[in-house]
C-alpha positions as CSV (number, residue, x, y, z in Angstrom):
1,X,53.0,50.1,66.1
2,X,54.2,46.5,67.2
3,X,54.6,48.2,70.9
4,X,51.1,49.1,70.9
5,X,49.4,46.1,69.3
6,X,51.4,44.2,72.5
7,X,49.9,46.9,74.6
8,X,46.6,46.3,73.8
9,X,46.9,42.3,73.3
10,X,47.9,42.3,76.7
11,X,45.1,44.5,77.4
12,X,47.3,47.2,79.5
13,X,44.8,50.0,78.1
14,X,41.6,48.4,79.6
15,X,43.8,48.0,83.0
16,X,45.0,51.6,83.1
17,X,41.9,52.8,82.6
18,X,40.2,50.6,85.2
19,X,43.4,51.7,87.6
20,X,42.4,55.7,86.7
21,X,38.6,54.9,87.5
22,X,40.0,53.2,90.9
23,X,42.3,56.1,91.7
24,X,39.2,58.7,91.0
25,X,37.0,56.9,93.0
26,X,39.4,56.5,96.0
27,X,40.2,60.3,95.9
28,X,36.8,61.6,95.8
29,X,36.0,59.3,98.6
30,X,39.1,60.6,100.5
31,X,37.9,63.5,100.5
32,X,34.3,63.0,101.8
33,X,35.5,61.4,104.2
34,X,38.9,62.4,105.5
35,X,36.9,66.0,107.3
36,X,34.4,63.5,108.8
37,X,36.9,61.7,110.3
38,X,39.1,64.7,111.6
39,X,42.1,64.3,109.1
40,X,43.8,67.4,107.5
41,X,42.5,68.4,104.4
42,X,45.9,69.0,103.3
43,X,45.9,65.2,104.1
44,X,44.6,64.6,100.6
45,X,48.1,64.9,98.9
46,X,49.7,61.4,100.5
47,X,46.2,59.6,98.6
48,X,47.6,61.9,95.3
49,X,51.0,60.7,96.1
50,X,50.0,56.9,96.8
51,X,47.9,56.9,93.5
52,X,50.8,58.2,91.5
53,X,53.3,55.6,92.6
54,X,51.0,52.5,92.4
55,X,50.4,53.1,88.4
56,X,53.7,51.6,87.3
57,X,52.7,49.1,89.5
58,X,49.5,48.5,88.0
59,X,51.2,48.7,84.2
60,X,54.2,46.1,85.7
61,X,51.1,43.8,86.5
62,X,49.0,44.3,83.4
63,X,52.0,43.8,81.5
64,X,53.1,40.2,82.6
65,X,49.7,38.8,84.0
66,X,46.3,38.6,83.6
67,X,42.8,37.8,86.2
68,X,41.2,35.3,84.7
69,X,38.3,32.9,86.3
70,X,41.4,30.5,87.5
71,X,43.2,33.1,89.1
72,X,46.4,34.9,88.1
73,X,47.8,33.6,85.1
74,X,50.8,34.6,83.3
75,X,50.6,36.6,80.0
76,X,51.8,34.0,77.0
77,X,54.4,36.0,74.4
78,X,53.9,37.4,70.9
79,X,56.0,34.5,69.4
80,X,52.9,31.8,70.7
81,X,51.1,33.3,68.3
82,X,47.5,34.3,68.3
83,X,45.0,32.7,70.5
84,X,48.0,31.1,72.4
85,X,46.6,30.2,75.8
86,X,47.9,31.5,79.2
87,X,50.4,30.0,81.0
88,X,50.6,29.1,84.8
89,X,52.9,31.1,86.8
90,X,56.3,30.1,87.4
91,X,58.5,30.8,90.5
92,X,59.6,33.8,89.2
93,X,56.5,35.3,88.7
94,X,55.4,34.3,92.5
95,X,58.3,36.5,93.4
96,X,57.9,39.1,90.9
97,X,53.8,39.2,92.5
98,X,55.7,39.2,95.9
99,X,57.4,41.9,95.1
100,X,54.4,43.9,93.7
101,X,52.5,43.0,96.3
102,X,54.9,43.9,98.9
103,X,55.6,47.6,97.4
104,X,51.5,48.5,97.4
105,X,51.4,47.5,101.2
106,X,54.7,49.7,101.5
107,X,53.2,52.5,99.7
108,X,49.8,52.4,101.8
109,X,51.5,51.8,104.8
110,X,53.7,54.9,104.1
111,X,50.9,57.0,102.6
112,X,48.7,55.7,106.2
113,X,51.7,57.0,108.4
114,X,52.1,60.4,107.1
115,X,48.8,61.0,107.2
116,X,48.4,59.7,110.7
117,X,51.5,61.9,111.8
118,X,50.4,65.3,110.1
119,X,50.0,67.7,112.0
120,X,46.5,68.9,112.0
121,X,45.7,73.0,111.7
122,X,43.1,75.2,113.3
123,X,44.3,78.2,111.6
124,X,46.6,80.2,110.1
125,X,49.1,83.2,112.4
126,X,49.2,87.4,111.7
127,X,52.6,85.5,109.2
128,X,50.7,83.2,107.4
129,X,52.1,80.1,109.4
130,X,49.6,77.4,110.5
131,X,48.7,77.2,113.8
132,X,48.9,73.9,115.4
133,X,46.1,72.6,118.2
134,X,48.9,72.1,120.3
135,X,50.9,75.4,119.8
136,X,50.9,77.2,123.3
137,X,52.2,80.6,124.8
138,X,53.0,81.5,128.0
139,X,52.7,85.5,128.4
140,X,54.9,87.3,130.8
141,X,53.0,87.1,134.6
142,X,51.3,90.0,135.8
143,X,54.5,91.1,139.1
144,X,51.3,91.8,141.4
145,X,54.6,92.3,144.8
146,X,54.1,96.4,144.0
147,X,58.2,95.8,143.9
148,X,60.1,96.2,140.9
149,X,62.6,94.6,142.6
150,X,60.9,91.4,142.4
151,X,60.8,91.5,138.7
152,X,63.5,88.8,138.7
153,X,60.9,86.2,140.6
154,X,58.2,86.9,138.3
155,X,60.0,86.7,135.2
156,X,62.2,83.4,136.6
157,X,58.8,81.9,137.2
158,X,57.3,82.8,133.2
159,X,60.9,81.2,132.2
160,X,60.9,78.0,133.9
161,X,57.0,77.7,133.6
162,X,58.3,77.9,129.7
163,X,61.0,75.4,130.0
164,X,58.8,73.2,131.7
165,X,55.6,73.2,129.3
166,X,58.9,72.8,126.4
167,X,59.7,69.6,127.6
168,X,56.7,68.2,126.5
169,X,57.0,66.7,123.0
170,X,53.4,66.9,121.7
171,X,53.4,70.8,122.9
172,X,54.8,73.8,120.7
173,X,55.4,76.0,123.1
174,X,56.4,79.3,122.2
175,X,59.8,80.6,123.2
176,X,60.3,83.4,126.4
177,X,62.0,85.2,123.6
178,X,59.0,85.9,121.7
179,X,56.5,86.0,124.6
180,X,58.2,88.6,126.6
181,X,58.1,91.2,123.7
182,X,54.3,91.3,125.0
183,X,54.9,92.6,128.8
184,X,52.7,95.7,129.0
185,X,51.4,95.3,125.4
186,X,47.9,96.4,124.9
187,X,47.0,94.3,122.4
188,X,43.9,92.0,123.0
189,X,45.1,88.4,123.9
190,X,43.4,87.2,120.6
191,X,45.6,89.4,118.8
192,X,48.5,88.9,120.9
193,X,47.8,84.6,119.6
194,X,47.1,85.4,116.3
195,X,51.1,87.3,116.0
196,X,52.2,84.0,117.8
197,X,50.3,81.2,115.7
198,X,49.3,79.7,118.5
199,X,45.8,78.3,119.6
200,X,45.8,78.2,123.4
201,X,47.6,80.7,125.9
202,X,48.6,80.9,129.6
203,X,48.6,83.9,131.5
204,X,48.9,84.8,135.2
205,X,50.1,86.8,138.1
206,X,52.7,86.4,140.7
207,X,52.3,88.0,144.2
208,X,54.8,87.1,147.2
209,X,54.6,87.7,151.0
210,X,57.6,87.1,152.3
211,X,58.5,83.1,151.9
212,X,55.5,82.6,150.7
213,X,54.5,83.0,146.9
214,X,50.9,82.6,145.0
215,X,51.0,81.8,141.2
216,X,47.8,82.7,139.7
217,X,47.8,80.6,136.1
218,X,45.0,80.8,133.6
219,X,44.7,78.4,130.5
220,X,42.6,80.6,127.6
221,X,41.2,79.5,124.4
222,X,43.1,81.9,121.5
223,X,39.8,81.7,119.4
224,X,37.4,82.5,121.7
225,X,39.0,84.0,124.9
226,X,37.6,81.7,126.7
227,X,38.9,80.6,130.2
228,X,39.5,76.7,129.9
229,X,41.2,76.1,132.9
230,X,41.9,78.6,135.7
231,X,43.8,77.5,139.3
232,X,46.1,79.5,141.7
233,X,48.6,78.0,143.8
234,X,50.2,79.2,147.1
235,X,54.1,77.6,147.7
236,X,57.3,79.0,149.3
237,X,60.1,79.6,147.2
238,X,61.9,76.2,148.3
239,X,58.9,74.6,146.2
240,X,59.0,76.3,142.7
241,X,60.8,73.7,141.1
242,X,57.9,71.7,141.8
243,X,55.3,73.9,141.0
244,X,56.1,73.8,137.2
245,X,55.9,70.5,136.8
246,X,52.7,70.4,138.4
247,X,51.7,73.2,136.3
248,X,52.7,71.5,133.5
249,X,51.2,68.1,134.0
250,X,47.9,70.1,134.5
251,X,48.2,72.0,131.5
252,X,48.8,69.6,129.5
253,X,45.5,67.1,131.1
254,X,43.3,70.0,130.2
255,X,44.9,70.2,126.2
256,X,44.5,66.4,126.4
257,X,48.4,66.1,125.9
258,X,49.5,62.3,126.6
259,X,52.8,62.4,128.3
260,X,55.4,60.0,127.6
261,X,56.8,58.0,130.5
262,X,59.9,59.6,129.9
263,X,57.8,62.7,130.4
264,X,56.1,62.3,133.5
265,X,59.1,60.6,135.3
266,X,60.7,63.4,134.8
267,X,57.8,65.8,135.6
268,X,57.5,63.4,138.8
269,X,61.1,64.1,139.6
270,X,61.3,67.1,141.3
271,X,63.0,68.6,144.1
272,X,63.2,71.7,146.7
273,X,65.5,74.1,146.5
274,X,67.0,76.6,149.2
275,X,65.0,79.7,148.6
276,X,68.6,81.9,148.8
277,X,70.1,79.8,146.6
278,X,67.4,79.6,143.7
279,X,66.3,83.8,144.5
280,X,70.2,84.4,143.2
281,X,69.9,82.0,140.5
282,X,66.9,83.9,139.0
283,X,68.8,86.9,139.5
284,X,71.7,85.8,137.4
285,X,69.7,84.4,134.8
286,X,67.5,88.1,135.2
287,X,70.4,89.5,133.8
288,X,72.2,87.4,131.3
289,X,68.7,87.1,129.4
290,X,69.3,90.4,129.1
291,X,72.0,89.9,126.2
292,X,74.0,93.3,126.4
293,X,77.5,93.1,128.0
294,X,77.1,95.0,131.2
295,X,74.2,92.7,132.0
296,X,75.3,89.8,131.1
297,X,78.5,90.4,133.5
298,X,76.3,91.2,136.1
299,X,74.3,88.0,135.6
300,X,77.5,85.8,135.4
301,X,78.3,87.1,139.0
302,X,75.2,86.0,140.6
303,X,75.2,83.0,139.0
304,X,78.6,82.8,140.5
305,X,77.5,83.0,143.9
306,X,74.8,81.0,143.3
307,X,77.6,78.2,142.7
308,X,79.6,79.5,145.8
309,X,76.7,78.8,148.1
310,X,75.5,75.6,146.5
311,X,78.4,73.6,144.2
312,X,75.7,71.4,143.3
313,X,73.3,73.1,141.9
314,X,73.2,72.2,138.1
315,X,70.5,75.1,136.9
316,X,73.1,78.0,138.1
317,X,76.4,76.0,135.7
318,X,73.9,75.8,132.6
319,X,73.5,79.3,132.5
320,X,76.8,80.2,133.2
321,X,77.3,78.2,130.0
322,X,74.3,80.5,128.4
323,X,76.4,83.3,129.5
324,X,79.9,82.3,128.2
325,X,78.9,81.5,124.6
326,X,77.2,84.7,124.6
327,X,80.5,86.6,125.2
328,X,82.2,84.1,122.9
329,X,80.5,84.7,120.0
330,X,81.1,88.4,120.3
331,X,84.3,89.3,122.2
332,X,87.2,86.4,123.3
333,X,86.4,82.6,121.9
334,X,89.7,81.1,123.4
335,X,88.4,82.7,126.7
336,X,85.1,82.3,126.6
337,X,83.9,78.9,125.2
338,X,85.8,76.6,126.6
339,X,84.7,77.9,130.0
340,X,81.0,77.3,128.7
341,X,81.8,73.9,127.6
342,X,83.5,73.4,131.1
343,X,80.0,74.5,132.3
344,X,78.1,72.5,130.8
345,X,79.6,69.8,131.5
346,X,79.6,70.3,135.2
347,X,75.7,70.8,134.5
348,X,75.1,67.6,132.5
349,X,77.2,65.4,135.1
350,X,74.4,67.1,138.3
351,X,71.4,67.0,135.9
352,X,71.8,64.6,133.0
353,X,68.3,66.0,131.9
354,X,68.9,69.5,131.2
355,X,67.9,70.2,127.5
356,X,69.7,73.8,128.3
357,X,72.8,72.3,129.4
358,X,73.1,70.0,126.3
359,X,72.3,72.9,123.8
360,X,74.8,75.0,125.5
361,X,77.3,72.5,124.6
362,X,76.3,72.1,121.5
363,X,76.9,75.4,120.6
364,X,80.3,75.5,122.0
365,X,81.0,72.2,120.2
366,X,79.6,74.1,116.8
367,X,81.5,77.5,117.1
368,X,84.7,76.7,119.6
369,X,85.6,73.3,118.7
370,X,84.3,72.5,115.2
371,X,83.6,69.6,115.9
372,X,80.7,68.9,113.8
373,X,80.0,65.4,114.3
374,X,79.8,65.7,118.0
375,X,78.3,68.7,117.9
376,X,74.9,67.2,115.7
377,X,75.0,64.4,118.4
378,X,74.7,67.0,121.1
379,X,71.9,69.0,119.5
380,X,70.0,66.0,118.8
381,X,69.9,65.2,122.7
382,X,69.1,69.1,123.3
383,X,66.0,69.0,121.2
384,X,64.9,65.3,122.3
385,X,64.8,66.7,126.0
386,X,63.2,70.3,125.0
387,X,61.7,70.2,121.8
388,X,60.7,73.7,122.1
389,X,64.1,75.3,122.8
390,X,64.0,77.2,119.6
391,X,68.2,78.4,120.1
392,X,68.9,74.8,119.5
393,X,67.3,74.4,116.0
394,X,68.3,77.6,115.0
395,X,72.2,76.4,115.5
396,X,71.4,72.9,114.7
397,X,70.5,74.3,110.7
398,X,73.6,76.2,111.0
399,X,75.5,73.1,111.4
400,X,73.8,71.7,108.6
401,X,74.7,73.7,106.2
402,X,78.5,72.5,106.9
403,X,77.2,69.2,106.9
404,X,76.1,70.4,103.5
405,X,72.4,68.9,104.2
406,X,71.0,72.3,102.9
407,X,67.2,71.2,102.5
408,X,67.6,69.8,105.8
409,X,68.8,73.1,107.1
410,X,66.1,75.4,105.7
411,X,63.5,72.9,107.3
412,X,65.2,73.4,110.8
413,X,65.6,76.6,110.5
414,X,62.0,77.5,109.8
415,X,61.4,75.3,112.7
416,X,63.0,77.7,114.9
417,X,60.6,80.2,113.5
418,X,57.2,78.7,114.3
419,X,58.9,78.6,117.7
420,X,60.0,82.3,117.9
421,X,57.9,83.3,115.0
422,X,57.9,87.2,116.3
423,X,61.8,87.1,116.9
424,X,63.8,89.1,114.1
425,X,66.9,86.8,115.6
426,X,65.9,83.5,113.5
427,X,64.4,85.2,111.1
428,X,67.3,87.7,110.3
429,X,69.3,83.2,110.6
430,X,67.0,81.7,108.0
431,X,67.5,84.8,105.5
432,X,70.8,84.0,105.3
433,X,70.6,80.3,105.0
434,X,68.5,80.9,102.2
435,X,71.1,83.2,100.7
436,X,73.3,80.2,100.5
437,X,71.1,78.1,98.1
438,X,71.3,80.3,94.6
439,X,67.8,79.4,93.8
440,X,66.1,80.6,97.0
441,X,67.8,84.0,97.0
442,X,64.1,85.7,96.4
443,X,63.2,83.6,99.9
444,X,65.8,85.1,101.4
445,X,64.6,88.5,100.1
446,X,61.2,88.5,101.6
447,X,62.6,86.6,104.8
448,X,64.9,89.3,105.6
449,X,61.8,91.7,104.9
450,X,59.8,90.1,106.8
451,X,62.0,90.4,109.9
452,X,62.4,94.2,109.8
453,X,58.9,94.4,110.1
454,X,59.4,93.8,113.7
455,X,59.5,96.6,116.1
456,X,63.0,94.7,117.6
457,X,64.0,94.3,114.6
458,X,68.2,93.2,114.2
459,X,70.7,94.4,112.1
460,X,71.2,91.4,111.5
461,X,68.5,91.0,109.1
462,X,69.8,94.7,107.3
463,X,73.3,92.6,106.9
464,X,71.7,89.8,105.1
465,X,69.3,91.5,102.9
466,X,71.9,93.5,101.4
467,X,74.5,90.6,100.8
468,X,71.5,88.7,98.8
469,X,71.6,92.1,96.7
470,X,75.4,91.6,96.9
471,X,75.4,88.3,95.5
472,X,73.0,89.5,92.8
473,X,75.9,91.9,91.8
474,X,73.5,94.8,92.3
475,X,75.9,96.5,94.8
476,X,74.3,99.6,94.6
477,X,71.4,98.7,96.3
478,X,73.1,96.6,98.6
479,X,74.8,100.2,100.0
480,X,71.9,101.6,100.2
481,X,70.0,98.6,102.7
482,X,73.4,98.7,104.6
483,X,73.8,102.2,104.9
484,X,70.6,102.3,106.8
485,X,72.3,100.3,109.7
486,X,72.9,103.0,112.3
487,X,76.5,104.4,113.3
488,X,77.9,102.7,116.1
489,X,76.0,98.9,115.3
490,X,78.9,96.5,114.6
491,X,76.7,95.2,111.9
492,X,77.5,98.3,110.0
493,X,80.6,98.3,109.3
494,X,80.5,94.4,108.6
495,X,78.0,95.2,106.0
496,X,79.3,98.1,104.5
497,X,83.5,97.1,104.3
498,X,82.2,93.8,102.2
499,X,79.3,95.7,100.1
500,X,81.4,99.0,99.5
501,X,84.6,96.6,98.3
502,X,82.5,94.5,95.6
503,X,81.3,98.1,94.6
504,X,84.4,98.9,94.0
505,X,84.9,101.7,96.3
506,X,88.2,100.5,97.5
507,X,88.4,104.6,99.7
508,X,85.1,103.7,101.4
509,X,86.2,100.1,101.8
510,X,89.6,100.9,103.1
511,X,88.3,103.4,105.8
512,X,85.8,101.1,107.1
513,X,88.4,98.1,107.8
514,X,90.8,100.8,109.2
515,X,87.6,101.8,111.9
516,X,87.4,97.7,112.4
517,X,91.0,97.2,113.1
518,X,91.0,99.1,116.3
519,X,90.5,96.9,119.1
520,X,89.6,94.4,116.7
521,X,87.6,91.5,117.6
522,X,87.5,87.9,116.2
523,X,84.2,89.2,114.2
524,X,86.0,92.7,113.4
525,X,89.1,90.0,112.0
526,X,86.7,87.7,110.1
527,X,85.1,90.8,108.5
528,X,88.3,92.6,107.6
529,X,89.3,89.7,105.3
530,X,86.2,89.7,104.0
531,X,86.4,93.1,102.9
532,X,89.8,93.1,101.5
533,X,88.7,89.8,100.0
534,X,85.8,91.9,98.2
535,X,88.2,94.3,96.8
536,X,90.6,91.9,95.4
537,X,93.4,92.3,97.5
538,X,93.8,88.9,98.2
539,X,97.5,88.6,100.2
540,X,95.8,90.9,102.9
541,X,92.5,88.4,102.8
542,X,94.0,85.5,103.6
543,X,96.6,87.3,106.1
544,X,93.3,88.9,108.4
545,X,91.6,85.0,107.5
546,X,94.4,83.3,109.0
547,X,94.0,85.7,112.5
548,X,90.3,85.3,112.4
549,X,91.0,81.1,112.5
550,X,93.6,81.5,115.1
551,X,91.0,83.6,117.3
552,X,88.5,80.8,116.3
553,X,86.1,83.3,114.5
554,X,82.7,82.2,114.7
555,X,81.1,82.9,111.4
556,X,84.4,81.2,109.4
557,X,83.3,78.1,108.9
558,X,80.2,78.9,106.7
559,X,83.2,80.4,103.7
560,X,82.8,76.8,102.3
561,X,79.5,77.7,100.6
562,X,79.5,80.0,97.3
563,X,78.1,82.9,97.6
564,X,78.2,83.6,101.6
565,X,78.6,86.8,102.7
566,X,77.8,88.5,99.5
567,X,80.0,86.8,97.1
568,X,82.9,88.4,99.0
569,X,85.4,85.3,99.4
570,X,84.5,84.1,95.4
571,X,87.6,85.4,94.3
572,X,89.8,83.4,97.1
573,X,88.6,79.8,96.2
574,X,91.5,78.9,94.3
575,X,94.4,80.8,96.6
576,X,96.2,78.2,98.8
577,X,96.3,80.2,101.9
578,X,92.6,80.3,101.7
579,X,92.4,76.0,100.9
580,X,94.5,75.3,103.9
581,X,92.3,77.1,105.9
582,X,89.4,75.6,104.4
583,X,91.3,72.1,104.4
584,X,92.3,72.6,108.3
585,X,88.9,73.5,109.3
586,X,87.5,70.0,108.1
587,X,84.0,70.7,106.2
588,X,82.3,67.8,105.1
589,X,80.4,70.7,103.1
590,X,83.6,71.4,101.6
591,X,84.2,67.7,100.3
592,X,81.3,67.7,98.4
């Protein structure tokens, strides 16, 4: 009762209510004006947000002063009795009103900034993502050469017309990945931008006579299918390079993109090429973008030659790096990764610029030499030169995770989603990250869903799905999603040796770790522990871990978090073979 006779004596009641009224009024008006002035609805929350925080301010105020016709005056106590009068403000009340005053201009100032950097929305995608005005595709060229053979020009062109527009920061440009899944398709181009979530597309045709190529480029509207901007260009081959950026730069005049002056030097610097040279570079890179074995072989071998005729070219080193961690992640790491670090170097020290050269380095620095600090520096420059290179987020939230910055990771990883949002790859990723956090596990559920809607759907995603069940302890039904992996996918039997194990059906678990163990490689190794780990057999766990961390295993690292991989590993956390691992490998995840 004395609390509230002081309450209303200082009259905080008749200033919260006048601080309400304010608040109304300033959110009503907010929202009149903010779509007459072109701000996001959604802009509406920060005004919430800013009203929320400024009442204790207002209560702090009401509490120790009052606005009288002299001004500010400071609030006399209870013990001066009644009718006291008010007393002039001392120095410590100028600093507790500097204070006050000083956290309502930060609040307002913070409120104006993230409204000023949201991004606005002109729609919403076939996934339910927003579409940004500035979120582009570039659809596989039209080959118009009647060759097949020249398939590798075309699609080198799409690619490095892709890389190009990605090195623009205020563009979202839609990975080749997701694009290229549309070569042939017969779905309308609105249709085609809906599935992307994005609001503008380029499309063209490439036809070549002899040295002499003409690029054919159309800028569409995704709403209306309407031609914006239409130009075709004739250049030799030793001139491509400089065709993209010039492509670029016009692109991004007619979106009204502002470049940065970082941007247009480097759109200004550009160079010619020798036409043999780059035409076996785009074969090589034809090949490895490929992503099965054979190719990628075939690709590497080009990309060779490409080096043997010019030493200094740094595109052909960057995607022998490409190439390497491909083969490192799934066959020899001590063979492969350190040559795609050695790569990438070489590339960085010819072209300090190359966003693909950095994020090949990255990844080496991630799954080779666990070097996590380093590694977060190098994926930070990889995504500050091509923010649209949607690999580089994709492995940057992996590394997160170990950093154990787990909201963090789930934003990044969703990232590389609305940059490859038709690619079951990142998708099939951020299901798993999810499974990770134990209160996101029904995100993971319909993430994982969600990617085996896609025609190219992974295995990958199968894997995950059923270790969420895993983790859930329905085992049952976690069987039953991996059993649907076909015979022959790796993914298969590293589903099934972990899911049949927690099951309990140690027969079914045994035979599939006796299929992994021939020819095994540092995946098979990893996945054999976990298995055995699963059933309880813990000796033989940590005996496969420890060969999976000498072969440098590339999924190891993420045992640190409860609950990976189905739960599998639970029942290893307090073995010391399985802490010195853990220990050795350095976590800061693991140190939390």
């Amino acid at each position: 009762m004395n609390l509230m006779g002081e309450l209303r004596r200082r009259r905080v009641f008749g200033t919260v209510a006048l601080y309400i009224v304010a608040a109304w009024v300033g959110i009503q008006a907010a929202s009149l004006l903010f779509p007459a002035l072109d701000i996001p609805d959604r802009a509406i929350r920060y005004v919430w947000l800013a009203a929320i925080l400024g009442f204790p301010v207002a209560v702090l105020f009401a509490w120790r002063f009052q606005v009288t016709s002299d001004g500010i005056v400071r609030t006399p106590p209870a013990s001066a009795g009644e009718g006291a009068a008010n007393e002039p403000l001392q120095k410590g009340d100028f600093l507790l009103l500097a204070g006050l005053v000083l956290m309502v201009v930060v609040i307002f100032l913070r409120a104006v900034q993230d409204i000023r950097s949201m991004d606005d929305v002109v729609g919403f995608s076939a996934f339910g993502r927003e579409i940004h005005p500035n979120a582009i595709a570039v659809l596989p060229l039209d080959n118009l050469t009647g060759n097949e053979e020249q398939d590798f020009l075309v699609e080198g062109i799409h690619e490095a017309m892709t890389s190009t527009l990605s090195g623009i920061g205020a563009l979202r440009v839609r990975s080749r990945t997701s694009t290229a899944s549309y070569k042939g398709s017969d779905l309308r181009l609105t249709e085609i931008a809906h599935e992307l979530g994005v609001s503008r597309v380029v499309t063209g045709s490439v036809l070549r006579n002899g040295a002499a190529v003409r690029v054919n480029v159309q800028l569409v509207d995704a709403a209306t299918d309407e031609y914006l901007w239409t130009e075709s260009y004739e250049r030799e081959v030793r001139d491509l390079l400089a065709l993209q950026s010039e492509i670029a730069r016009e692109i991004a005049r007619e979106i009204s993109v502002e470049l940065t002056p970082a941007e247009q030097a480097r759109l200004r610097d550009t160079r010619r090429v020798d036409p043999e040279v780059y035409e076996t570079y785009l074969k090589g890179m034809f090949f490895v973008k490929q992503l099965n074995p054979m190719a990628i072989m075939q690709g590497m071998q080009y990309l060779q030659d490409t080096i043997a005729m010019d030493p200094a070219e740094p595109l052909a080193y960057a995607g022998l790096a490409l190439g390497y961690n491909t083969i490192g992640h799934g066959l020899s790491a001590h063979e492969a990764f350190p040559k795609a670090i050695a790569a990438a170097e070489k590339a960085l020290t010819l072209d300090e610029l190359s966003g693909e050269a950095w994020a090949a380095l990255a990844e080496a620095q991630l799954y080779y030499e666990w070097d996590w600090q380093a590694a977060e520096k190098t994926f930070k420059r990889a995504m500050q030169l091509s923010p649209s290179l949607d690999h580089s987020y994709a492995h940057y939230a992996y590394l997160l995770m170990l950093l154990g910055r787990s909201e963090e990771a789930i934003e990044i990883s969703e990232k590389a989603r609305d940059l490859s949002p038709v690619d079951p790859l990142w998708a099939g990723f951020t299901a798993w990250i999810y499974l990770l956090h134990e209160d996101r596990w029904d995100d993971a559920i319909a993430t994982a869903e969600e990617c085996l809607l896609f025609e190219s759907s992974l295995d990958l995603c199968r894997y995950a799905l059923g270790q969420v069940y895993s983790a859930r302890g329905d085992y049952g039904r976690a069987i039953e999603i991996h059993e649907q992996i076909p015979p022959g996918d790796p993914f298969r039997n590293w589903a099934l040796g972990i899911s049949y194990g927690l099951a309990g059906k140690r027969d079914q678990a045994q035979s599939v770790i006796d299929a992994m163990s021939i020819n095994a490689t540092p995946r098979d190794q990893f996945h054999i522990a976990l298995a055995y780990a699963a059933m309880g057999d813990e000796e033989n766990a940590v005996t496969w871990m420890n060969t999976a961390y000498e072969s440098r295993a590339d999924w190891l690292p993420w045992v640190v978090h409860s609950h990976a991989y189905g739960g599998a590993i639970e029942s290893l956390r307090e073995h010391p073979g399985f802490q010195a691992i853990v220990d050795e490998m350095n976590i800061p995840a693991a140190r939390r």
